[in-house]
mmCIF file of the N, C-alpha and C atoms, coordinates in Angstrom:
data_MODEL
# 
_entry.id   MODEL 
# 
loop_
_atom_site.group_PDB 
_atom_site.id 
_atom_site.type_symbol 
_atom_site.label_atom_id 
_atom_site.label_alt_id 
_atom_site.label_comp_id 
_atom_site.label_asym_id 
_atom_site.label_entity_id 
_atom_site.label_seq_id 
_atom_site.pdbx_PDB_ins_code 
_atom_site.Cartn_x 
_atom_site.Cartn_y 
_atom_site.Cartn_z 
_atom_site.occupancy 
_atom_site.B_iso_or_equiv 
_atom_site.pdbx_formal_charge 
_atom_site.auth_seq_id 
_atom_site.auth_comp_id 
_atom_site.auth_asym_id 
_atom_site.auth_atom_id 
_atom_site.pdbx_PDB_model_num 
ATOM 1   N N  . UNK A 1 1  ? -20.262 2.607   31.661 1.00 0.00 ? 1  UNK A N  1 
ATOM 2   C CA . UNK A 1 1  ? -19.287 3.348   30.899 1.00 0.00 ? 1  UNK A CA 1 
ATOM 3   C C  . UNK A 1 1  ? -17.914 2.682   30.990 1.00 0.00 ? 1  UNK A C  1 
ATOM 4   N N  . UNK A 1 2  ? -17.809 1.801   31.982 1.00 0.00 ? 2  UNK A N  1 
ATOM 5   C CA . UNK A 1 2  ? -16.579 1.211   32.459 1.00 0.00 ? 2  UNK A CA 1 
ATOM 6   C C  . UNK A 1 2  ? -16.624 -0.097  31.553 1.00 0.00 ? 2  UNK A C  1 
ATOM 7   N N  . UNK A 1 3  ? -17.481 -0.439  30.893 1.00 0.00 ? 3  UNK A N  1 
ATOM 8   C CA . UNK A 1 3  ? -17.763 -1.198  30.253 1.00 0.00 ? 3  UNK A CA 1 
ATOM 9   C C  . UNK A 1 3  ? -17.027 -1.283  29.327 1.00 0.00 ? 3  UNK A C  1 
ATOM 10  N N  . UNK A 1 4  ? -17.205 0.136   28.469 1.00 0.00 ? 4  UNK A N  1 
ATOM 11  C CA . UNK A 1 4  ? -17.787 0.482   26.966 1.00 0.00 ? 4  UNK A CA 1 
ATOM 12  C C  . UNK A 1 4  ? -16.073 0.465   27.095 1.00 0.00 ? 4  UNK A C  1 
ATOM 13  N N  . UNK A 1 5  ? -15.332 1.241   27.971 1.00 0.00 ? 5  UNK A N  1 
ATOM 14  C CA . UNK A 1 5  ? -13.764 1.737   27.938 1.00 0.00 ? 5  UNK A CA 1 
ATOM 15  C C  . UNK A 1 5  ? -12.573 0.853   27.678 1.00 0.00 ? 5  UNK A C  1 
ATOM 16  N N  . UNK A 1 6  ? -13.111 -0.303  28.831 1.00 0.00 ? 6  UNK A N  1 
ATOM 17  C CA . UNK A 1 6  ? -12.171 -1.756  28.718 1.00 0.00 ? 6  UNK A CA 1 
ATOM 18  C C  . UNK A 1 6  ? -12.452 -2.241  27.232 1.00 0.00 ? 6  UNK A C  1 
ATOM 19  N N  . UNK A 1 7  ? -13.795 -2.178  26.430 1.00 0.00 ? 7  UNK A N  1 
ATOM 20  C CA . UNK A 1 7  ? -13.966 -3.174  25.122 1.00 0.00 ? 7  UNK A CA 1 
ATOM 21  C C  . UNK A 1 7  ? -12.808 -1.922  24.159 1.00 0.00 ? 7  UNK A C  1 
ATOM 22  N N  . UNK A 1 8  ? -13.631 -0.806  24.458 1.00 0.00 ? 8  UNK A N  1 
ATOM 23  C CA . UNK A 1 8  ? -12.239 0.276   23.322 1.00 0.00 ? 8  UNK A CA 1 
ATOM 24  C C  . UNK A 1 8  ? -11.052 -0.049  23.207 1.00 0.00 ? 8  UNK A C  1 
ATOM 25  N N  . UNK A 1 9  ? -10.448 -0.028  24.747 1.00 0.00 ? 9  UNK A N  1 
ATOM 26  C CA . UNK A 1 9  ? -9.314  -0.123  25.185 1.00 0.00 ? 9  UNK A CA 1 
ATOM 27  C C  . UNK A 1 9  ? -8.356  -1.820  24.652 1.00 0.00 ? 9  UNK A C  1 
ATOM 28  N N  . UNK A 1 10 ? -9.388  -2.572  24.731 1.00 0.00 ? 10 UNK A N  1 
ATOM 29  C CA . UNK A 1 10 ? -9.198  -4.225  24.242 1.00 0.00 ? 10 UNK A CA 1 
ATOM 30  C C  . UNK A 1 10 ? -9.041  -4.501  22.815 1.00 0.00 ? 10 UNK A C  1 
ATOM 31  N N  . UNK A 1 11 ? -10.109 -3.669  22.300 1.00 0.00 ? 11 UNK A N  1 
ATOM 32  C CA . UNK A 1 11 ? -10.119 -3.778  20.783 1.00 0.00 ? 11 UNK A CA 1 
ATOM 33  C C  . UNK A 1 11 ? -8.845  -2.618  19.842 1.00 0.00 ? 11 UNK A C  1 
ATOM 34  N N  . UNK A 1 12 ? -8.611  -1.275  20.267 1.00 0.00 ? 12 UNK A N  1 
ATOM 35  C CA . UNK A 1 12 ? -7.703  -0.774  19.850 1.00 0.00 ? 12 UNK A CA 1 
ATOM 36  C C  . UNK A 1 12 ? -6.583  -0.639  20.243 1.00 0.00 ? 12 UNK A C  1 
ATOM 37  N N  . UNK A 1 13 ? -5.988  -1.093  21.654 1.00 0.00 ? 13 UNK A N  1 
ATOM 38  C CA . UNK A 1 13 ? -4.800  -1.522  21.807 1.00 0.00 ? 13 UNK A CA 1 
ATOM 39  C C  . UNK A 1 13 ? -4.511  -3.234  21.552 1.00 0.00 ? 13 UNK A C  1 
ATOM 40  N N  . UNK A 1 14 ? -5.291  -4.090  21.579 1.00 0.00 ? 14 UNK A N  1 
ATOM 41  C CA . UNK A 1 14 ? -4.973  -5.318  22.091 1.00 0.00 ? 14 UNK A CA 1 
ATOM 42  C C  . UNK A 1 14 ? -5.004  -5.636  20.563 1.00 0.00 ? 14 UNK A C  1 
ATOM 43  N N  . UNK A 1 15 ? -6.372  -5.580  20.346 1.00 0.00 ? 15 UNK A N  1 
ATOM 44  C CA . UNK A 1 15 ? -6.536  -6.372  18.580 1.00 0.00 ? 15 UNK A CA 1 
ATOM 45  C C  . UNK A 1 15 ? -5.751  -5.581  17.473 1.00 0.00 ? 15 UNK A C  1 
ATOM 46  N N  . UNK A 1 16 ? -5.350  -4.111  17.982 1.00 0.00 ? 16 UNK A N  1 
ATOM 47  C CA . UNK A 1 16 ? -4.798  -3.127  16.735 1.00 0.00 ? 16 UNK A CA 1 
ATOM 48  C C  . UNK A 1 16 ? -3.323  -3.084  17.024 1.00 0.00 ? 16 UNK A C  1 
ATOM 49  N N  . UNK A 1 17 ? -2.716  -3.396  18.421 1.00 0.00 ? 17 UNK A N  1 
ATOM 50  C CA . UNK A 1 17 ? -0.849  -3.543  18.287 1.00 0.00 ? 17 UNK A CA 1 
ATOM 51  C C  . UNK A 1 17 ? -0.693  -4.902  19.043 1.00 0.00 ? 17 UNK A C  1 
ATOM 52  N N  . UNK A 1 18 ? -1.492  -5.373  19.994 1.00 0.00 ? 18 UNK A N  1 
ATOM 53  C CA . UNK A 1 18 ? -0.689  -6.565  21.200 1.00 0.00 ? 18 UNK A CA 1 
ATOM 54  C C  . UNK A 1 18 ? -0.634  -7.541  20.336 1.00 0.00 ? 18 UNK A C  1 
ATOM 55  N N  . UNK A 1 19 ? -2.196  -7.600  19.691 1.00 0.00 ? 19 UNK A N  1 
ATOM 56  C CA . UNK A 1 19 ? -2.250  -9.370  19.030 1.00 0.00 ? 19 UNK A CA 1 
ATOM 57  C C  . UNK A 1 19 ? -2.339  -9.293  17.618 1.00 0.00 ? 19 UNK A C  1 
ATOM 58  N N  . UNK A 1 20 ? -1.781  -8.070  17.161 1.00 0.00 ? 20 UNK A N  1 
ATOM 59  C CA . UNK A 1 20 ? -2.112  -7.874  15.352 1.00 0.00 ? 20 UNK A CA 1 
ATOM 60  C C  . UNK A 1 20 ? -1.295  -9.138  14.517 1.00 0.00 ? 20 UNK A C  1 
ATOM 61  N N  . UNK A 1 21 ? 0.350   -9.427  15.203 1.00 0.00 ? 21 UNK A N  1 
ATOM 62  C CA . UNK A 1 21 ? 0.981   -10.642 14.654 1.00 0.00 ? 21 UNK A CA 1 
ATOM 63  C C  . UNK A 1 21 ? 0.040   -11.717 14.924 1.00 0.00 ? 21 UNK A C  1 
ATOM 64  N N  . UNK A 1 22 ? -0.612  -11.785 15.489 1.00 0.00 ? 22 UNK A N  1 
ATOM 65  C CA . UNK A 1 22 ? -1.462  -13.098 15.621 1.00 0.00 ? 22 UNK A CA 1 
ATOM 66  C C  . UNK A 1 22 ? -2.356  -13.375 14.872 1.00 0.00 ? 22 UNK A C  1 
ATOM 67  N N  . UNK A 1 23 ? -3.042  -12.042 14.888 1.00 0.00 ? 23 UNK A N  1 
ATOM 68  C CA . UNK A 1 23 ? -4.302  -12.182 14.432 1.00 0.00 ? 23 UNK A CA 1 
ATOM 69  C C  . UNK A 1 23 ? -4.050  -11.993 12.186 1.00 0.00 ? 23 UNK A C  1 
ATOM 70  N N  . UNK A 1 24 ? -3.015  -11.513 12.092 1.00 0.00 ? 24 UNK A N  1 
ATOM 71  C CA . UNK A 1 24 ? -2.514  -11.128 11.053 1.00 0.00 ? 24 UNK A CA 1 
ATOM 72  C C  . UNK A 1 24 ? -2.771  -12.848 10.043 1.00 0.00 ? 24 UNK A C  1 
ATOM 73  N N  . UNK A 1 25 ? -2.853  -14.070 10.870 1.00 0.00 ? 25 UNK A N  1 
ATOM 74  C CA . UNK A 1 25 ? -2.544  -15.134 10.295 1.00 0.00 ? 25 UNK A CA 1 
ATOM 75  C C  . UNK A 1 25 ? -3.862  -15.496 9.742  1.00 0.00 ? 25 UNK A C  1 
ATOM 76  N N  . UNK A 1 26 ? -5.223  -14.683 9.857  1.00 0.00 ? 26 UNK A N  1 
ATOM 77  C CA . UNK A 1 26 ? -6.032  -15.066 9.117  1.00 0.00 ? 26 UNK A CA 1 
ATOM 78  C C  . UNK A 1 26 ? -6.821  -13.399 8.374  1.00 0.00 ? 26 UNK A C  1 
ATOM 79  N N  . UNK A 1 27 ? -7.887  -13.673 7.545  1.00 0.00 ? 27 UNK A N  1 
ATOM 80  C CA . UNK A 1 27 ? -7.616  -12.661 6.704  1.00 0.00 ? 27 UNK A CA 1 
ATOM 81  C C  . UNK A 1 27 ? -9.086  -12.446 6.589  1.00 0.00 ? 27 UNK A C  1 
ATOM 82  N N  . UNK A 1 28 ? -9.402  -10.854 5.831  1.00 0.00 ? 28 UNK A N  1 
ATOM 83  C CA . UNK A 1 28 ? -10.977 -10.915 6.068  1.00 0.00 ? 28 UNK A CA 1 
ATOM 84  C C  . UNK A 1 28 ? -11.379 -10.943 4.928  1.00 0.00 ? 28 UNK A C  1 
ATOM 85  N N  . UNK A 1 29 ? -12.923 -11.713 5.249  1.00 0.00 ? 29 UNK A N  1 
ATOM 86  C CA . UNK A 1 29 ? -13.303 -12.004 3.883  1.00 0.00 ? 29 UNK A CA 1 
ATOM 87  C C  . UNK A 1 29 ? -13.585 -11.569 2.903  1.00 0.00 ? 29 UNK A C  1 
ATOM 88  N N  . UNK A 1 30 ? -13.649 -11.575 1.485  1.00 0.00 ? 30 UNK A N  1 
ATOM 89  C CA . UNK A 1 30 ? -13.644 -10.487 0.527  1.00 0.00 ? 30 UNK A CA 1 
ATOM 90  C C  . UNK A 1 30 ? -12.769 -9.524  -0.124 1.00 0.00 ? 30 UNK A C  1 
ATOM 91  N N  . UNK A 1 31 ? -11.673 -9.310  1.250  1.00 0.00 ? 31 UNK A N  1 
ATOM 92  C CA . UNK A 1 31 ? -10.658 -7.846  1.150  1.00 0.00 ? 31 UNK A CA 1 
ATOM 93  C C  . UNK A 1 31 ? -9.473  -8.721  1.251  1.00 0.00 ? 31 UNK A C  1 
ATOM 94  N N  . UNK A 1 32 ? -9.322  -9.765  1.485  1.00 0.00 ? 32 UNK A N  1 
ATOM 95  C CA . UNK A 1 32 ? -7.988  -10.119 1.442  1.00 0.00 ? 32 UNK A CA 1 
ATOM 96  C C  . UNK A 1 32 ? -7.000  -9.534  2.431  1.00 0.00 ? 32 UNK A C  1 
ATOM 97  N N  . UNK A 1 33 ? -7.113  -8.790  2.728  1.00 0.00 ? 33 UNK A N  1 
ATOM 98  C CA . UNK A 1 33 ? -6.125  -8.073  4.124  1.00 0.00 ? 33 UNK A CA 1 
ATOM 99  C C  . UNK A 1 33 ? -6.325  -8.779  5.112  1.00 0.00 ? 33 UNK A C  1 
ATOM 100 N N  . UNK A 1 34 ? -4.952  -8.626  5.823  1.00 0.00 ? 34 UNK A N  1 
ATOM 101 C CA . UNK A 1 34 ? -4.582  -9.633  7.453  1.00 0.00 ? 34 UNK A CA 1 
ATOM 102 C C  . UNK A 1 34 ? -5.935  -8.855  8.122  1.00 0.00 ? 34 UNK A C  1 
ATOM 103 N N  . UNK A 1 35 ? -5.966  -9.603  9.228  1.00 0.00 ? 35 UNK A N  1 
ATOM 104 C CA . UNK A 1 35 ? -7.118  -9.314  10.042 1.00 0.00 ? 35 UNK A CA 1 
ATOM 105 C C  . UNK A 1 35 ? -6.460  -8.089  11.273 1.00 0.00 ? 35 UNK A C  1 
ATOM 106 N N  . UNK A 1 36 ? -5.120  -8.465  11.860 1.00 0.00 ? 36 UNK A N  1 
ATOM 107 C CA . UNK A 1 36 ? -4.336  -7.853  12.269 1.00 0.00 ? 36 UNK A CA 1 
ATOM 108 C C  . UNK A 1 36 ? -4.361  -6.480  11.596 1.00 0.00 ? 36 UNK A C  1 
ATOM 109 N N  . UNK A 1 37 ? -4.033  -6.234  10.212 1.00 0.00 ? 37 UNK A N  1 
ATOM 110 C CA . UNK A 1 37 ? -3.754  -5.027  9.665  1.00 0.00 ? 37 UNK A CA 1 
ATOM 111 C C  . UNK A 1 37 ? -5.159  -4.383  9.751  1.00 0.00 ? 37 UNK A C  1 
ATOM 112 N N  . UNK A 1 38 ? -6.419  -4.764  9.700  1.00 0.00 ? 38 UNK A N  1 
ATOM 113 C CA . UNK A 1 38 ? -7.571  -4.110  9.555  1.00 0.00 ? 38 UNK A CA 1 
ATOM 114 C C  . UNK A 1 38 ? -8.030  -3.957  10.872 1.00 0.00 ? 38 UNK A C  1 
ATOM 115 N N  . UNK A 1 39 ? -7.658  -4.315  11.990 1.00 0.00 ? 39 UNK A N  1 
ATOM 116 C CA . UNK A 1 39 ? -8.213  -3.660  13.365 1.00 0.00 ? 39 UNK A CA 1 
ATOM 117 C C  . UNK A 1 39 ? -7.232  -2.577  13.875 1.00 0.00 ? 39 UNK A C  1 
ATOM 118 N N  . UNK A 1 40 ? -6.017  -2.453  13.183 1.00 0.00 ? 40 UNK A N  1 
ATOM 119 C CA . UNK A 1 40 ? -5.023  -1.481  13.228 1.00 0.00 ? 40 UNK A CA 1 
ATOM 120 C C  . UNK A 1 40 ? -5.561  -0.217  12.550 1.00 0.00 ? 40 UNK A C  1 
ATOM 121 N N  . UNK A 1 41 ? -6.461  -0.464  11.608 1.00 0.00 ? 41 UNK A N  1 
ATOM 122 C CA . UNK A 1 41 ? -6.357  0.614   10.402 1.00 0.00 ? 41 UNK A CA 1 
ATOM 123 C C  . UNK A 1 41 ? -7.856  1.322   10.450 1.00 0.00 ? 41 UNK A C  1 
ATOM 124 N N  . UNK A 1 42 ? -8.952  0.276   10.392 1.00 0.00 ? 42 UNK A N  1 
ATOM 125 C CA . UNK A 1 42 ? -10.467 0.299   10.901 1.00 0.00 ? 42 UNK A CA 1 
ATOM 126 C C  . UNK A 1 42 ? -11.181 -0.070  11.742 1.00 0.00 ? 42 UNK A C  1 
ATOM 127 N N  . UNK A 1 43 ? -10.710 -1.444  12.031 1.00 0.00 ? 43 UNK A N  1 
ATOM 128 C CA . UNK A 1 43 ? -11.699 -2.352  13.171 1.00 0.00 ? 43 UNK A CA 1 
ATOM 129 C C  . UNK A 1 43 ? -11.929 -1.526  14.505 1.00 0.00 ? 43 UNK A C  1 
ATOM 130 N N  . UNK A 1 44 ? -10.639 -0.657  15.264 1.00 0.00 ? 44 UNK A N  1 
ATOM 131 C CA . UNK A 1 44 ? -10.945 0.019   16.088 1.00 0.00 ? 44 UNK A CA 1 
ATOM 132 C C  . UNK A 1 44 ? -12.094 1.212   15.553 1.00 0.00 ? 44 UNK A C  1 
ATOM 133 N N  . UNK A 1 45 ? -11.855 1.948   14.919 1.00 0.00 ? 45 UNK A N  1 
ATOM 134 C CA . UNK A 1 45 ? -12.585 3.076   14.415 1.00 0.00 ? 45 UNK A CA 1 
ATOM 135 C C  . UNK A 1 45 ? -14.367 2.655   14.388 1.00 0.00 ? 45 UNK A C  1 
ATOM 136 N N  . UNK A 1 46 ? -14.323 1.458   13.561 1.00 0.00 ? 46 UNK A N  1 
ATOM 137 C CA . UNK A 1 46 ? -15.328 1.041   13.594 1.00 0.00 ? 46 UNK A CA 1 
ATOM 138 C C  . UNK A 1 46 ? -16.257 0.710   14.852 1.00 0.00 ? 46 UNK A C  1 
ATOM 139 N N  . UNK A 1 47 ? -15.113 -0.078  15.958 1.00 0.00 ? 47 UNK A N  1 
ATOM 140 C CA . UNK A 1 47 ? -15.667 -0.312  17.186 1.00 0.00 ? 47 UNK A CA 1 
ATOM 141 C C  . UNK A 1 47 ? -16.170 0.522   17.736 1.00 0.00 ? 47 UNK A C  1 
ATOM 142 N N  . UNK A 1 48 ? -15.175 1.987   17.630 1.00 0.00 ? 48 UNK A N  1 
ATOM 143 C CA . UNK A 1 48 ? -15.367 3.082   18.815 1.00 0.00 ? 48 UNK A CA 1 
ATOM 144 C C  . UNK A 1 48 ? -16.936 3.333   18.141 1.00 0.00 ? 48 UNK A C  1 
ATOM 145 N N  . UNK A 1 49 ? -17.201 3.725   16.841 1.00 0.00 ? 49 UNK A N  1 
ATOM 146 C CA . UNK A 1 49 ? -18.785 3.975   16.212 1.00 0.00 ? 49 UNK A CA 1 
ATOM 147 C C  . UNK A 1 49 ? -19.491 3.484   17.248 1.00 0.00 ? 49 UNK A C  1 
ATOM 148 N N  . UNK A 1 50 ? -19.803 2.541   16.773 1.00 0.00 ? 50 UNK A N  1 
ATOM 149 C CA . UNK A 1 50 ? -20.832 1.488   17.417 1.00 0.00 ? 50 UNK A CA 1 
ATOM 150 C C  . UNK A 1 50 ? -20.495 1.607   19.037 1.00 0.00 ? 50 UNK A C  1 
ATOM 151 N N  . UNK A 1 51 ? -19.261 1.767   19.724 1.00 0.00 ? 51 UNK A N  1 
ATOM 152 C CA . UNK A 1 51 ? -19.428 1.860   21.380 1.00 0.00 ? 51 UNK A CA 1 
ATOM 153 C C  . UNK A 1 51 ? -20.403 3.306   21.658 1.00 0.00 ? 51 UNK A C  1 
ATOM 154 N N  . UNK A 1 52 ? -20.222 4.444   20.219 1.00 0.00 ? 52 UNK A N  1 
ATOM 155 C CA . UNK A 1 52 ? -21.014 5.790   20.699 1.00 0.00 ? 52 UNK A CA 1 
ATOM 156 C C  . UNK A 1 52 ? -21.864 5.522   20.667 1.00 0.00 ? 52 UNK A C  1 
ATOM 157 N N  . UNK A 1 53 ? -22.596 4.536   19.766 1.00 0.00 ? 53 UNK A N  1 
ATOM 158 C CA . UNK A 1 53 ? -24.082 4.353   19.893 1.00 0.00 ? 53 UNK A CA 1 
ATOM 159 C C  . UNK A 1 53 ? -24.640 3.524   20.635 1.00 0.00 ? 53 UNK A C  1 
ATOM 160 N N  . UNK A 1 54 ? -24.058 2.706   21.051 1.00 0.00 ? 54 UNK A N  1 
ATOM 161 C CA . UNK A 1 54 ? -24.473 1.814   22.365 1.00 0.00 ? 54 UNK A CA 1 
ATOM 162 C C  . UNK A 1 54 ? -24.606 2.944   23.641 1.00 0.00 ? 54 UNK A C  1 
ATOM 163 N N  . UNK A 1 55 ? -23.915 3.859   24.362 1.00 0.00 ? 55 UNK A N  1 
ATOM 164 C CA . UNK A 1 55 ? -23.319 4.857   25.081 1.00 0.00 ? 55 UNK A CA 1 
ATOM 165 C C  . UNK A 1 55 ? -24.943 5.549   24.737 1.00 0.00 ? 55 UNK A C  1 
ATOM 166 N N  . UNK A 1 56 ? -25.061 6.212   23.485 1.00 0.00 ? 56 UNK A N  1 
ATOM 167 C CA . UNK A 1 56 ? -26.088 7.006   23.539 1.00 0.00 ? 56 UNK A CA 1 
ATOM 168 C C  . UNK A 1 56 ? -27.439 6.357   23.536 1.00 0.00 ? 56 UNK A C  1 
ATOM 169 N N  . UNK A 1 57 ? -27.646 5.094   23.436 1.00 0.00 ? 57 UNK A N  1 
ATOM 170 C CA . UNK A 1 57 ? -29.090 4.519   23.618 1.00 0.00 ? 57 UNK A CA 1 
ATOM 171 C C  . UNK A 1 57 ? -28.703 4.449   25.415 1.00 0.00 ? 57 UNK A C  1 
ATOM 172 N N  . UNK A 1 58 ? -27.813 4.037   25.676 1.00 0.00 ? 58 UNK A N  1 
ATOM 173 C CA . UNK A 1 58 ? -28.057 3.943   27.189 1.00 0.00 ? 58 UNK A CA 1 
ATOM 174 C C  . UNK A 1 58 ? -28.014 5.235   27.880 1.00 0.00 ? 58 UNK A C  1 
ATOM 175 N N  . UNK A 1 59 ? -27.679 6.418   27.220 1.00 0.00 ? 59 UNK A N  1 
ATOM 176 C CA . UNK A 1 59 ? -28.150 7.693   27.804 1.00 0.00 ? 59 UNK A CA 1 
ATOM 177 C C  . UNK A 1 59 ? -29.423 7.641   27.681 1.00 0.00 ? 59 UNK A C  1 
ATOM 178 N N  . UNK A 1 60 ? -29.952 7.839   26.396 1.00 0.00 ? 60 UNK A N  1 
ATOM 179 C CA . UNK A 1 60 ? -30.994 7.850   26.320 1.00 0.00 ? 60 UNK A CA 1 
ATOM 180 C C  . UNK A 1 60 ? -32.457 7.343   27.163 1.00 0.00 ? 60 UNK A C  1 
ATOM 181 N N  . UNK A 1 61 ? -32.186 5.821   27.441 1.00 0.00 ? 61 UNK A N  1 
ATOM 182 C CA . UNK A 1 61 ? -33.079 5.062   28.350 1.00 0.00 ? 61 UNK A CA 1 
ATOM 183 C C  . UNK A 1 61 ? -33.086 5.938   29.351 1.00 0.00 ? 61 UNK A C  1 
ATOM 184 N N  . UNK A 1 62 ? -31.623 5.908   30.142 1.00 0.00 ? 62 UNK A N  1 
ATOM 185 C CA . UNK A 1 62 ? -30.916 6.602   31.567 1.00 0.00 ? 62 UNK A CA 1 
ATOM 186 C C  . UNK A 1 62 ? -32.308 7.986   31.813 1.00 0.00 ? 62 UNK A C  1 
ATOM 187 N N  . UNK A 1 63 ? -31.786 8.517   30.623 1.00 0.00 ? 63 UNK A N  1 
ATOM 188 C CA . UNK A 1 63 ? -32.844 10.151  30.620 1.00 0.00 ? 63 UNK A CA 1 
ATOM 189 C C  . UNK A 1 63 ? -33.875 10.237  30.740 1.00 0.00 ? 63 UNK A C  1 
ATOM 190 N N  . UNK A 1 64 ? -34.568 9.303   29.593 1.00 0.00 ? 64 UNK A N  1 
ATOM 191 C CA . UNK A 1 64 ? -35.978 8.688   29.606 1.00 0.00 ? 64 UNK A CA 1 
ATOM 192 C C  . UNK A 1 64 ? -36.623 8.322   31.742 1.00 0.00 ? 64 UNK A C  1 
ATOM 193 N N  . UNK A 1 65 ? -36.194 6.959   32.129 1.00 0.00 ? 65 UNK A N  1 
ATOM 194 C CA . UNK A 1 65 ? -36.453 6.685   33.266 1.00 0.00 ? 65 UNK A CA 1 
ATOM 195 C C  . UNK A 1 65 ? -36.122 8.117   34.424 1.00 0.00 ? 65 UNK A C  1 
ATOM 196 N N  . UNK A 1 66 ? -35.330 9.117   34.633 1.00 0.00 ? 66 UNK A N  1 
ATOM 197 C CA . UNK A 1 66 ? -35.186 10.079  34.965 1.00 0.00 ? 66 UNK A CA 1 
ATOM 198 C C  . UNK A 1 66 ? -36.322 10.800  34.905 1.00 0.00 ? 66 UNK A C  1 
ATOM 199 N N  . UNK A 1 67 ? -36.422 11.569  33.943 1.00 0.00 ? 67 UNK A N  1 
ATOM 200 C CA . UNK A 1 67 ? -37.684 12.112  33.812 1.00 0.00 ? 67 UNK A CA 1 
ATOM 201 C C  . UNK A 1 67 ? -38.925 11.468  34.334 1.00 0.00 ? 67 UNK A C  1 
ATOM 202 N N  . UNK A 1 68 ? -39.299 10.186  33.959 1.00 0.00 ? 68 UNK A N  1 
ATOM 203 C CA . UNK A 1 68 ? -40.360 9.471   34.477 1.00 0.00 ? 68 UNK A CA 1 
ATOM 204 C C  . UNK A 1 68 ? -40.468 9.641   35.668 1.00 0.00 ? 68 UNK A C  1 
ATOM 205 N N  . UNK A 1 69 ? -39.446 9.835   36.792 1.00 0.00 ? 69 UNK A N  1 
ATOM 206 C CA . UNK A 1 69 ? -39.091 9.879   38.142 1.00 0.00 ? 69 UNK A CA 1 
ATOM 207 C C  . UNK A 1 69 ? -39.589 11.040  38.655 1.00 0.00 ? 69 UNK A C  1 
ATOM 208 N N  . UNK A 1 70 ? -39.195 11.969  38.027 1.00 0.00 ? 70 UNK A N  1 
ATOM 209 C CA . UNK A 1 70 ? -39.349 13.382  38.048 1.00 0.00 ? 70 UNK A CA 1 
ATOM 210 C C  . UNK A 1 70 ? -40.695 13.863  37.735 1.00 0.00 ? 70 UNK A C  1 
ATOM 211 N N  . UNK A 1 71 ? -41.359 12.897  36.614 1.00 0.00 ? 71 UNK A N  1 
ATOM 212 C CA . UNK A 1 71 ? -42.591 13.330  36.538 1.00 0.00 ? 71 UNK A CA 1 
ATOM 213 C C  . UNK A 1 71 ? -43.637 12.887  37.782 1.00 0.00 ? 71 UNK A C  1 
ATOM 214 N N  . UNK A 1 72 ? -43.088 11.931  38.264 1.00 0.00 ? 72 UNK A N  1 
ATOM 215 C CA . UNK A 1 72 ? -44.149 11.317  39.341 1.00 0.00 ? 72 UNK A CA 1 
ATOM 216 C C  . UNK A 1 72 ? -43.790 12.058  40.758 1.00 0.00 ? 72 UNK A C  1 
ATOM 217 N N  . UNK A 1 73 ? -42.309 12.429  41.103 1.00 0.00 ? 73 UNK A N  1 
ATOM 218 C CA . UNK A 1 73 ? -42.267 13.399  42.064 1.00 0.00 ? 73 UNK A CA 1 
ATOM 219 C C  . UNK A 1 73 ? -43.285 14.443  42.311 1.00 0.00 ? 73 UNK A C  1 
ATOM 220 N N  . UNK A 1 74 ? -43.005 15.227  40.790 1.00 0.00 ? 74 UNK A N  1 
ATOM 221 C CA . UNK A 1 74 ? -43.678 16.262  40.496 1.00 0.00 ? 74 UNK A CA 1 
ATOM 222 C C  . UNK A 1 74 ? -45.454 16.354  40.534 1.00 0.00 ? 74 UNK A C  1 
ATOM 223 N N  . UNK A 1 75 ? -45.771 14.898  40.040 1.00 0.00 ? 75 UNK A N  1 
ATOM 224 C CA . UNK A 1 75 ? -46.832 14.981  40.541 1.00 0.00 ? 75 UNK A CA 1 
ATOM 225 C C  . UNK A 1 75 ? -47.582 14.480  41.977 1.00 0.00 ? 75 UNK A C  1 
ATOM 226 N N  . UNK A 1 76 ? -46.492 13.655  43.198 1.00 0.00 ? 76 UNK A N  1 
ATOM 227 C CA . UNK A 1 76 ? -46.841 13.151  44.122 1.00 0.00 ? 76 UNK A CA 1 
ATOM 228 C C  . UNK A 1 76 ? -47.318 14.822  44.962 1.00 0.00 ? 76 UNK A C  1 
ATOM 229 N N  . UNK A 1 77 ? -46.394 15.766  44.855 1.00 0.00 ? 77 UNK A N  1 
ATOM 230 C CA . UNK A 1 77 ? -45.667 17.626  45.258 1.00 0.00 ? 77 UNK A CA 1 
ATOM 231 C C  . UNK A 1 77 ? -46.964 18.188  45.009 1.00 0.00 ? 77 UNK A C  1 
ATOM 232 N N  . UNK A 1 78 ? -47.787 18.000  44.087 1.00 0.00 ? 78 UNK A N  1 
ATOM 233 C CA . UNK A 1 78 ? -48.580 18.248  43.608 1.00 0.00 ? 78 UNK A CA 1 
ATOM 234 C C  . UNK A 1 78 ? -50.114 17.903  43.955 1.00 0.00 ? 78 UNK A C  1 
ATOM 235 N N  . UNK A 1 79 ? -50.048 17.124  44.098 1.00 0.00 ? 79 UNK A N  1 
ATOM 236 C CA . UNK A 1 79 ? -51.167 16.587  45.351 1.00 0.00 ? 79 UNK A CA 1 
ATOM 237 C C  . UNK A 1 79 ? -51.910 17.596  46.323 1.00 0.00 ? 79 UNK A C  1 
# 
């Protein structure tokens, strides 16, 4: 999770105000807009998406293997 926070944190402060003059000097393809102006406006938004769904497949697994754990407890108890 400490992961997922630093890339948020990198991509919507760093790419959307620290380095937007920088990054402003090249442009995205198709849209013509600075690159700078579009991680200000979407690129974060977009990121955070995709960090929820990364976040929820790794719940997911997390839950999955849990249970598995639980099922074999349950059945060692059981014995």
């Amino acid at each position: 999770m400490a992961v997922l926070l630093v890339i948020w944190a990198a991509v919507s402060l760093g790419c959307g105000v620290l380095f937007a003059d920088w990054l402003n000097q090249f442009r995205l393809p198709f849209t013509g807009f600075p690159l700078g102006f579009w991680f200000a406006q979407q690129g974060s938004i977009v990121t955070f998406v995709i960090l929820i769904l990364v976040y929820c497949l790794a719940m997911n697994r997390l839950d999955r293997r849990h249970h598995e754990e639980l099922e074999a407890i349950a059945a060692k108890a059981g014995e």
